[in-house]
C-alpha positions in Angstrom: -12.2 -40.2 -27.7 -9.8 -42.8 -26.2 -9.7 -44.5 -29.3 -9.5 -41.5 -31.6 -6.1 -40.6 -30.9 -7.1 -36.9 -30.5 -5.2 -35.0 -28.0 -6.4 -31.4 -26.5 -4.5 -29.4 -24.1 -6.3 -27.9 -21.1 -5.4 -24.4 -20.0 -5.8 -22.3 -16.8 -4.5 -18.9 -15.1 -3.1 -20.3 -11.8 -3.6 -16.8 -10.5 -7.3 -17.3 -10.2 -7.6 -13.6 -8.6 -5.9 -12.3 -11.5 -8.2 -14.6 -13.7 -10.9 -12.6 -12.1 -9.7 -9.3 -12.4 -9.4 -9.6 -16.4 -12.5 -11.2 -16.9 -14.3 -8.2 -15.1 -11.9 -5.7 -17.1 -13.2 -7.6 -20.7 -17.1 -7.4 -19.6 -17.5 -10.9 -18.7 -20.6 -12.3 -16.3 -22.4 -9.0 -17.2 -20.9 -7.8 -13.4 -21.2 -10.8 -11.4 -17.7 -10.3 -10.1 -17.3 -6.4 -10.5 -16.9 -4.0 -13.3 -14.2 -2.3 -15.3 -13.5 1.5 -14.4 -11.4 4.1 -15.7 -8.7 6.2 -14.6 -11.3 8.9 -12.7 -13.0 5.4 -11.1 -16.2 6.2 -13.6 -17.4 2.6 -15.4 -15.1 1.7 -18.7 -17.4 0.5 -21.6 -14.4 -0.4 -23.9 -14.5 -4.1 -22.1 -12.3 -6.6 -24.9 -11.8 -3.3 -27.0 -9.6 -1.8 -23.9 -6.8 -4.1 -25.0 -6.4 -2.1 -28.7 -5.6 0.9 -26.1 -3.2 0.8 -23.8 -3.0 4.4 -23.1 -5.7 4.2 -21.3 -5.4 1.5 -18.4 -9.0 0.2 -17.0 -8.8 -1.1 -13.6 -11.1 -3.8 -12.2 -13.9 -2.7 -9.6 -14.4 -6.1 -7.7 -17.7 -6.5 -6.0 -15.5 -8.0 -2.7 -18.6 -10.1 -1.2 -19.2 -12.1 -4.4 -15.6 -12.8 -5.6 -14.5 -15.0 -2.9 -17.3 -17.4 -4.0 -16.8 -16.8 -7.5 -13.0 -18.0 -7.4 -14.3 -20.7 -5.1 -16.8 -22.2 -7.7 -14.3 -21.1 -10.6 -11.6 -23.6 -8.9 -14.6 -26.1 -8.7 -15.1 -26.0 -12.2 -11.7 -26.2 -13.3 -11.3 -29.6 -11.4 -14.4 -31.2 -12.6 -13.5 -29.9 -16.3 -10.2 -31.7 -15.9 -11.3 -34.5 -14.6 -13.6 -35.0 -17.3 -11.3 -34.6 -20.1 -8.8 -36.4 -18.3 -11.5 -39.4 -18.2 -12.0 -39.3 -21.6 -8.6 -39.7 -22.3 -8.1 -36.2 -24.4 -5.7 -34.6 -21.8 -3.5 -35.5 -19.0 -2.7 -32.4 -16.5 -3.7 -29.2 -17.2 -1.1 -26.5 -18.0 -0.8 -23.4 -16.5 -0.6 -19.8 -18.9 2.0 -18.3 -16.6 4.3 -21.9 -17.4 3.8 -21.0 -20.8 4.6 -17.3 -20.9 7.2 -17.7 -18.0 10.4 -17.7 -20.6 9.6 -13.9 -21.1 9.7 -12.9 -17.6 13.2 -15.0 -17.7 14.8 -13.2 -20.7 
């Protein structure tokens, strides 16, 4: 890839808990890290679909003794998927979603 010229860009949620807390509210790792529930605390099915709907807010149920060890492994991962990419020469540092959305919390 070094040779190619291609260029990617690798991007992360620095907020890892808040990483975490929207993959459970989209249905992601079929409850590994918790859940998404409803205003009356009953389990949300809409998972990805929630966000056409804002009306109705789902909340993340985390199961607490797993998610310390999920963000641990998920930081893991994102420094070993870095450093690979960053080996084969397509990026440099990874950049961080709150960098790139912070101009609207500015304006």
């Amino acid at each position: 890839f070094r040779d190619s010229g291609i260029k990617g860009a690798l991007v992360f949620r620095r907020n890892t808990l808040d990483w975490n807390v929207c993959r459970v509210r989209d249905c992601f790792d079929a409850g590994a890290r918790g859940y998404p529930v409803g205003e009356d605390g009953k389990r949300d099915e809409r998972c990805f679909n929630r966000r056409k709907d804002p009306s109705h807010p789902t909340w993340a149920l985390l199961k607490a003794a797993r998610i310390v060890e999920k963000m641990q492994r998920d930081t893991e991962i994102r420094a070993d998927t870095a450093k690979r990419l960053q080996d084969m020469g397509l990026v440099t540092t990874p950049i961080y979603a709150e960098d790139l959305l912070s101009f609207e919390r500015k304006a």
